[in-house]
C-alpha positions as CSV (number, residue, x, y, z in Angstrom):
1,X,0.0,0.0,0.0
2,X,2.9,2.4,0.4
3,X,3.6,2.5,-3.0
4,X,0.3,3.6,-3.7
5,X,0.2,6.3,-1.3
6,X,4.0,7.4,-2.9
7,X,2.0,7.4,-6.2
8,X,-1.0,9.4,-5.3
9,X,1.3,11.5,-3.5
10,X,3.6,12.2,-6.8
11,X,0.3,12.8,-8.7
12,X,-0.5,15.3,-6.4
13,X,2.6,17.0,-6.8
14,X,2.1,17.1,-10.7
15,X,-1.1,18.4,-10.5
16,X,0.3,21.3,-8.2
17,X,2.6,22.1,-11.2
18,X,0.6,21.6,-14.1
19,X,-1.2,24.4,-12.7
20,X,1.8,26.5,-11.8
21,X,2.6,25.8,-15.2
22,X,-0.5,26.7,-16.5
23,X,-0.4,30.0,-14.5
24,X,3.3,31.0,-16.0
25,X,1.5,30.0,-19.4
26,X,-1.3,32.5,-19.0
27,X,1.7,35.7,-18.7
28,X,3.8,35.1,-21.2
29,X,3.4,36.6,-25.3
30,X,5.0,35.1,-28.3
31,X,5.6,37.0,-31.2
32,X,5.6,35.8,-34.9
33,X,6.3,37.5,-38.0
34,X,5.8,37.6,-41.6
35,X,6.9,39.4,-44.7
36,X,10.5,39.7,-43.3
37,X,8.6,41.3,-40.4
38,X,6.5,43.6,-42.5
39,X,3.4,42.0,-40.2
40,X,4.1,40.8,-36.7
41,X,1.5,39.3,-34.5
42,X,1.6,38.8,-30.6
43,X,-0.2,35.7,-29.0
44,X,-0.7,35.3,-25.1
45,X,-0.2,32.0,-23.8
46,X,-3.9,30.9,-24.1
47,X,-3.7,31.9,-27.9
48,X,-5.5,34.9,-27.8
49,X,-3.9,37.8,-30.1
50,X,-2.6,41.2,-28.1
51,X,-1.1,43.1,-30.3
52,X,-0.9,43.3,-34.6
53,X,1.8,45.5,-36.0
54,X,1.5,46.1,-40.0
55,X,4.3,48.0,-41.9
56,X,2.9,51.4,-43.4
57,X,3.9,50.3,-47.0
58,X,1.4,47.8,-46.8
59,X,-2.1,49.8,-46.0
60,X,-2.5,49.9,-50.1
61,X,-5.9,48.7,-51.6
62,X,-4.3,47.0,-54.2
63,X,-1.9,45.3,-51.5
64,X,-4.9,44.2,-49.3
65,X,-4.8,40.3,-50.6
66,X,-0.7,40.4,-49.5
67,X,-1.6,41.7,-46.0
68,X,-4.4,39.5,-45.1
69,X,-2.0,36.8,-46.5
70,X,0.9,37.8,-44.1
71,X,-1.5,38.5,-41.3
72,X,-2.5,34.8,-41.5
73,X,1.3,33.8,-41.8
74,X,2.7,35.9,-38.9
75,X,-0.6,34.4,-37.0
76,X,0.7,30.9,-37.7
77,X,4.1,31.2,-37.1
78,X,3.2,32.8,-33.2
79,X,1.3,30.0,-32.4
80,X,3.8,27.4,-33.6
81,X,6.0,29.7,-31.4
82,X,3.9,29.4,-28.3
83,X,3.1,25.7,-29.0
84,X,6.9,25.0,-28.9
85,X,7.4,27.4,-25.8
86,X,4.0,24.8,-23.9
87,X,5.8,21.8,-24.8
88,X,9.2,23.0,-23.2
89,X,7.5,23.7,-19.8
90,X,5.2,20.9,-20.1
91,X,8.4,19.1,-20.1
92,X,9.9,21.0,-17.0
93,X,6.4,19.4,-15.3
94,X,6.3,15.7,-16.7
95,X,10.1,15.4,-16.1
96,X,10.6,14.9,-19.7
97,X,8.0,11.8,-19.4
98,X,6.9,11.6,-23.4
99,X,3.2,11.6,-23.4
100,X,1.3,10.5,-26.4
101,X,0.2,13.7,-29.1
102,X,-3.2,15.0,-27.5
103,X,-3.0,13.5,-24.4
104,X,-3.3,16.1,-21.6
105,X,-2.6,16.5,-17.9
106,X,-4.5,16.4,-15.8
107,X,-6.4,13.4,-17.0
């Protein structure tokens, strides 16, 4: 029975810093950028956008298919950004345990 109370006792711990974790993710912004950052777009750490910055040259009419384009690109590459930044302190949580792609903590 020990070793279930050791285990119960680790999960508990894990659960403490998942939501530590979870906390830290909440604060922190990635940026990403486009266009040789000609449109850069800041994500928070739940995904939702902050802040859009969009180079003056590119608020043409005839340029508005290009900017919607690298709005969507600079979108993209922030939130590849932040998903790399979750995985690193999901890591620092698990102890570098490798858990199968969509499986989340808690369960």
């Amino acid at each position: 029975m020990k070793n279930i109370g050791a285990l119960m006792k680790q999960a508990q711990e894990m659960q403490q810093k998942m939501g530590e974790m979870q906390e830290r993710l909440a604060e922190i912004e990635v940026d990403g950028s486009s266009g040789a950052g000609m449109v850069s777009v800041t994500l928070s750490g739940k995904s939702d956008m902050r802040r859009i910055k969009i180079d003056p040259t590119l608020l043409k009419p005839d340029e508005a298919e290009v900017l919607e384009d690298l709005i969507i690109a600079a979108t993209n590459d922030a939130r590849a950004r932040l998903e790399t930044k979750t995985q690193d302190e999901m890591s620092k949580v698990t102890g570098g345990l490798n858990l199968p792609p969509g499986m989340k903590l808690p369960f």
